[in-house]
C-alpha positions as a Python dict, from the first residue, in 0.01 Angstrom:
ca = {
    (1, 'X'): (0, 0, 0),
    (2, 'X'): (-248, 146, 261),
    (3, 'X'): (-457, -45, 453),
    (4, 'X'): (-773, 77, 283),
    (5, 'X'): (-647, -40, -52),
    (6, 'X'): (-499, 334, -210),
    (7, 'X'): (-230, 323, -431),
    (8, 'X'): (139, 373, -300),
    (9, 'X'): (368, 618, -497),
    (10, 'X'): (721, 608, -516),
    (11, 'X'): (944, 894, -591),
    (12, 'X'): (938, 856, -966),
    (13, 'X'): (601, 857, -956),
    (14, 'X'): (516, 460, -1083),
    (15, 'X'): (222, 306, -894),
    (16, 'X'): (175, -58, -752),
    (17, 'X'): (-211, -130, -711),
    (18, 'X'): (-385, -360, -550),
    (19, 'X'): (-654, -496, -322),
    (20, 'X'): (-592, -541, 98),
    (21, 'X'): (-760, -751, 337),
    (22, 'X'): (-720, -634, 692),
    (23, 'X'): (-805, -848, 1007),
    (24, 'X'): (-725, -784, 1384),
    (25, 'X'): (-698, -976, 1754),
    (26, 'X'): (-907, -879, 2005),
    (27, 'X'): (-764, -580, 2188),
    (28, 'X'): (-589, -712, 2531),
    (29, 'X'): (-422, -523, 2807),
    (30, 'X'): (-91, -595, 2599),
    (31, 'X'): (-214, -458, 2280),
    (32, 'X'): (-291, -660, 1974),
    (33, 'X'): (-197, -853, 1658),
    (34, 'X'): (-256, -708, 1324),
    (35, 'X'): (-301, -910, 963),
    (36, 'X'): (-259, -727, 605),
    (37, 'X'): (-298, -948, 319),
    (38, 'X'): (-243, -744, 5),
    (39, 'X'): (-308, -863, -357),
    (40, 'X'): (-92, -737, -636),
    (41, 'X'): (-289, -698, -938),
    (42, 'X'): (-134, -429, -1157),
    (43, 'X'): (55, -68, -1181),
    (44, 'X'): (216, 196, -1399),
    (45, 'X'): (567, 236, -1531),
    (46, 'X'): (804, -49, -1375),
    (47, 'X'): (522, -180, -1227),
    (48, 'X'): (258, -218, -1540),
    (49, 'X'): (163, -610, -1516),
    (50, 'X'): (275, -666, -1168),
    (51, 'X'): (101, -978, -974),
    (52, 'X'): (176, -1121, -586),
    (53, 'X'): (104, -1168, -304),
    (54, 'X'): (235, -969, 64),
    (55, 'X'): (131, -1076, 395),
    (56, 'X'): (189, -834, 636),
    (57, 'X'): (182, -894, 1045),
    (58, 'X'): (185, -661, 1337),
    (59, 'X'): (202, -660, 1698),
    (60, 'X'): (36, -320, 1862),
    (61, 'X'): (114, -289, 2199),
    (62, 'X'): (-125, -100, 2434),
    (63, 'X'): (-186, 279, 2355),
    (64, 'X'): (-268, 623, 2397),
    (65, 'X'): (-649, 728, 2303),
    (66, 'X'): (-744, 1069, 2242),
    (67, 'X'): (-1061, 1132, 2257),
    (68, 'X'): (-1326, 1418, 2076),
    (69, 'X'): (-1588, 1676, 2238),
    (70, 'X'): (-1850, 1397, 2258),
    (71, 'X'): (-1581, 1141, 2419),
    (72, 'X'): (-1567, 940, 2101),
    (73, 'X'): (-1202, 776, 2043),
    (74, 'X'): (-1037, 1067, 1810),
    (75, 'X'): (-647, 918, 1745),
    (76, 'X'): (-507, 619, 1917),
    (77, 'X'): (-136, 592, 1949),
    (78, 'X'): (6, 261, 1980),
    (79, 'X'): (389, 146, 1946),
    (80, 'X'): (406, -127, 1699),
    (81, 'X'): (631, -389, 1507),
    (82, 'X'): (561, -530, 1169),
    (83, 'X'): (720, -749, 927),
    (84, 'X'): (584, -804, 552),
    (85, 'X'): (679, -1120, 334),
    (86, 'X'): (611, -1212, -18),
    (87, 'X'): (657, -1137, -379),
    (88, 'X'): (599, -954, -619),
    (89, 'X'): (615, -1026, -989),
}
């Protein structure tokens, strides 16, 4: 599931849905630490009833920003690690 709460769609087309909560460290020189907490509340084909609960963590290390015309922050690149427990139902 995205970040901003879309829908994720596997090949055969079913659909897992849910809500995401999204929380972050302050940015340091060595990067960050990321937090995802997804509820499961429902989907299509395989998935139609589907509850849980994933957790997801991240570590960002430090990055690359581009930046626009007006020197805004266009795209950040940033190697990262993550790891996502929990169950679905």
């Amino acid at each position: 599931m995205a970040a901003n709460g879309d829908q994720d769609t596997p090949a055969n087309g079913d659909q897992l849905t849910g809500s995401d909560t999204f929380h972050t460290s302050d940015l340091g020189p060595a990067g960050h630490t990321t937090w995802l907490d997804t509820t499961i509340t429902g989907g299509t084909g395989r998935f139609e009833g589907a509850t849980g609960e994933l957790d997801t963590i991240c570590q960002v290390g430090p990055g690359a920003v581009e930046f626009d015309e007006n020197r805004l922050p266009k795209t950040m690149v940033s190697p990262s690690e993550c790891m996502t427990t929990g169950r679905v139902s």
